[in-house]
N, C-alpha and C positions, 0 to 999 in steps of 0.2 A: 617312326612316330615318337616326338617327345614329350613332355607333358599329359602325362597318362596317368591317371589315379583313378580307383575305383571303390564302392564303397557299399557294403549290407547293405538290406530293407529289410525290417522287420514288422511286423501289423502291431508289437507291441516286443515290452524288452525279454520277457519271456518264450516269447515263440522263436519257433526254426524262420530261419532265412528264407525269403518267399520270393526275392530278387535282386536285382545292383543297381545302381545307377552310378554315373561317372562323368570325368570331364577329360578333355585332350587338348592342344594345341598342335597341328602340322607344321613343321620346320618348311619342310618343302611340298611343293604339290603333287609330289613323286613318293611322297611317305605314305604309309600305312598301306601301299600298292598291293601286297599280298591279300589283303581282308576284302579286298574289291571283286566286284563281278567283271566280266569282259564288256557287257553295255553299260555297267557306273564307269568305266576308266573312260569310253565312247563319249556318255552324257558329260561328265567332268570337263572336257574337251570342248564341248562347247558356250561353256562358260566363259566372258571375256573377264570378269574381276577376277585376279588371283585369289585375293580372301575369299570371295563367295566361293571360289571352285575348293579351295582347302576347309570351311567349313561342312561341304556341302560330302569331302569326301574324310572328313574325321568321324561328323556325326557316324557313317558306315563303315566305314575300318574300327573305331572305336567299340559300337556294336556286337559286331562280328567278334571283337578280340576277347570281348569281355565276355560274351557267351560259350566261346573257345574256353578261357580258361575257368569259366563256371563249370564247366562240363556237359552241358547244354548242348551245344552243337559243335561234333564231333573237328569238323572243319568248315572253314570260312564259308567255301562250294556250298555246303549245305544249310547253308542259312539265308535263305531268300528274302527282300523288305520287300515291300510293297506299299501302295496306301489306301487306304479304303475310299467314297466319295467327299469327304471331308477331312481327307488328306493326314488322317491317326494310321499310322505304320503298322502294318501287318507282317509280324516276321514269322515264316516257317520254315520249319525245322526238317530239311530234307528233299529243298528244295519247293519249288511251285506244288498245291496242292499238296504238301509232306503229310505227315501221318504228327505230327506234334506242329500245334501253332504258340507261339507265348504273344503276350499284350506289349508293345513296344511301343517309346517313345523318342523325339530328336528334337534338338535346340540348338542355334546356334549364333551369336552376336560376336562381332569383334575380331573375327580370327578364333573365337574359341567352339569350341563342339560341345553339347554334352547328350548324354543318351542313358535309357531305362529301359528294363526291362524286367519283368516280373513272368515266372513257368507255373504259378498256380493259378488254375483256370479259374479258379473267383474272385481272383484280383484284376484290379485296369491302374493303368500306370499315368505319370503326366509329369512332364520335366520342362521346366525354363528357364531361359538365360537373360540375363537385363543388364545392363551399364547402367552406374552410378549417377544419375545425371537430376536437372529440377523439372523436366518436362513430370514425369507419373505429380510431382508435387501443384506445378498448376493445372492438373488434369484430378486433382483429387475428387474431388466433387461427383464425377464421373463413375467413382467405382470404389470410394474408402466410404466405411459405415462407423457411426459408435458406437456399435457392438465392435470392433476389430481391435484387439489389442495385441499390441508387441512390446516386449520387454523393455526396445530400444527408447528414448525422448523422443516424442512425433515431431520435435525441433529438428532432430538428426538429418543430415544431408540422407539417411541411408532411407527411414523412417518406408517415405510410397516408394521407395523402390522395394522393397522389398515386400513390401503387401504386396502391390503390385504383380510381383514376380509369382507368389505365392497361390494368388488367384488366378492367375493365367495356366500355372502348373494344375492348379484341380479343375478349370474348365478343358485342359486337356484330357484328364484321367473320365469327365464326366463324358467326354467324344464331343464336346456344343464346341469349341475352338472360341471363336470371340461371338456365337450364336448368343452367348449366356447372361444375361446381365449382372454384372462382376458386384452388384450394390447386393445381392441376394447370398452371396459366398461370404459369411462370416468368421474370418481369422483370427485365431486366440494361440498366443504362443503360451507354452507354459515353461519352458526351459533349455537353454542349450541351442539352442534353434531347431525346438522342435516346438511344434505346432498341429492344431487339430482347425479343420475346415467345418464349419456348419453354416445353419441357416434356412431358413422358412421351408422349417420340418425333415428337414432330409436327414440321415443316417449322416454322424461324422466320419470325415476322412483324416485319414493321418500323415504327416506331411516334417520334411525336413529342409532348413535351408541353409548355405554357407554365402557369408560375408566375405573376396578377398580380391587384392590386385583393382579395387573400383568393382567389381564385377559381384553381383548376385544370383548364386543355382537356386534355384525350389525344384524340389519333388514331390507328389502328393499319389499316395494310393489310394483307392475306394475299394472295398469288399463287399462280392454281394453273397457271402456266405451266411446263412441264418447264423442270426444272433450274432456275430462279428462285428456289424455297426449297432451303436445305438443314437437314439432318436436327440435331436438338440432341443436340451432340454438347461444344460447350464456348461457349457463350453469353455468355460476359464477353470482349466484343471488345477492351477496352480502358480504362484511366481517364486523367480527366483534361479538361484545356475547361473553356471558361466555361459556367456552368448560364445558363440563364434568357438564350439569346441573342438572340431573338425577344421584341417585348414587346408586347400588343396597347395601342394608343395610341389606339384610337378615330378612326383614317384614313378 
């Protein structure tokens, strides 16, 4: 596997580690083989797109590796994905039915993978991948609000992609997938590429994103731990920071 970098979640800069999220690229379709089950190498196999088959099998080798070296699951065997009816990934810890479940997430565009996972049972996770492009831009309308702000110039070629990316990752962590109407997800970045989710009334989510190579990650957790979220009430925590603090290098 190359292109492997992985990276905290924190629900805030003070608290302990609650999970990772990360990104990969597969050199061949033959890598990350170890982190796989016997029917992912099966299912893989019948994919005819190389790229979809090495996305399909980073996001999981990825996963698996990164929970591996969390200390989460002990080995790859023992960490089973799954999806629920609306296709949010259920990984347990020890196999089918294990005795430990964590809330997981997968993404993947372009040849690249990225995947999340969070092991405190009050958190839910949501991760996604986007290319650079002007389609989110003539689709704004669609799902940008003005309450949303980003540090970037909404001139920026990056600007709806990365809203964009951003609300897709918290309609994942919410479970809706694109059920959600994305105009209701209010995005307020306050620094660094970091950023808070609200909007008509809901508890905010806290959320991260990286700029690089044309390509856009978001991640976004939700907590439904008392008192953890509070109510959107005034979401622009702040400006200012370097954008783009984090950069994935391929580690």
């Amino acid at each position: 596997m190359i292109c492997y970098q992985t990276w905290p979640l924190e629900l805030s800069a003070s608290e302990f580690t609650v999970g990772r999220w990360g990104i990969c690229r597969l050199e061949r379709s033959q890598d990350g083989g170890a982190f796989l089950t016997g029917s992912e190498r099966e299912r893989a196999e019948s994919f005819r797109c190389r790229l979809r088959r090495a996305e399909w099998l980073g996001a999981r080798a990825g996963l698996r590796r990164m929970l591996q070296e969390a200390g989460i699951a002990p080995r790859p065997s023992e960490c089973n994905i799954t999806k629920d009816r609306r296709g949010k990934p259920l990984v347990d810890i020890g196999g089918a039915g294990g005795a430990k479940r964590v809330d997981g997430s997968l993404a993947h565009k372009d040849g690249l993978a990225g995947f999340a996972a969070v092991w405190d049972p009050t958190v839910k996770i949501g991760i996604d991948l986007e290319a650079v492009s002007t389609k989110p831009w003539r689709c704004r309308r669609a799902f940008a609000t003005r309450g949303d702000y980003l540090l970037d110039s909404e001139s920026s070629d990056s600007y709806y992609c990365v809203l964009w990316c951003c609300k897709e990752a918290a309609s994942k962590a919410l479970g809706k997938g694109l059920l959600i109407d994305f105009r209701e997800l209010v995005i307020s970045e306050s620094a660094s590429g970091r950023f808070t989710v609200g909007g008509n009334g809901r508890d905010l989510m806290a959320g991260r994103y990286l700029l690089f190579d044309g390509m856009v990650a978001a991640v976004v957790m939700m907590s439904h731990a008392a008192g953890c979220g509070r109510r959107d009430r005034s979401v622009r925590t702040g400006r200012g920071g370097n954008r783009g603090e984090e950069k994935f290098n391929g580690a």
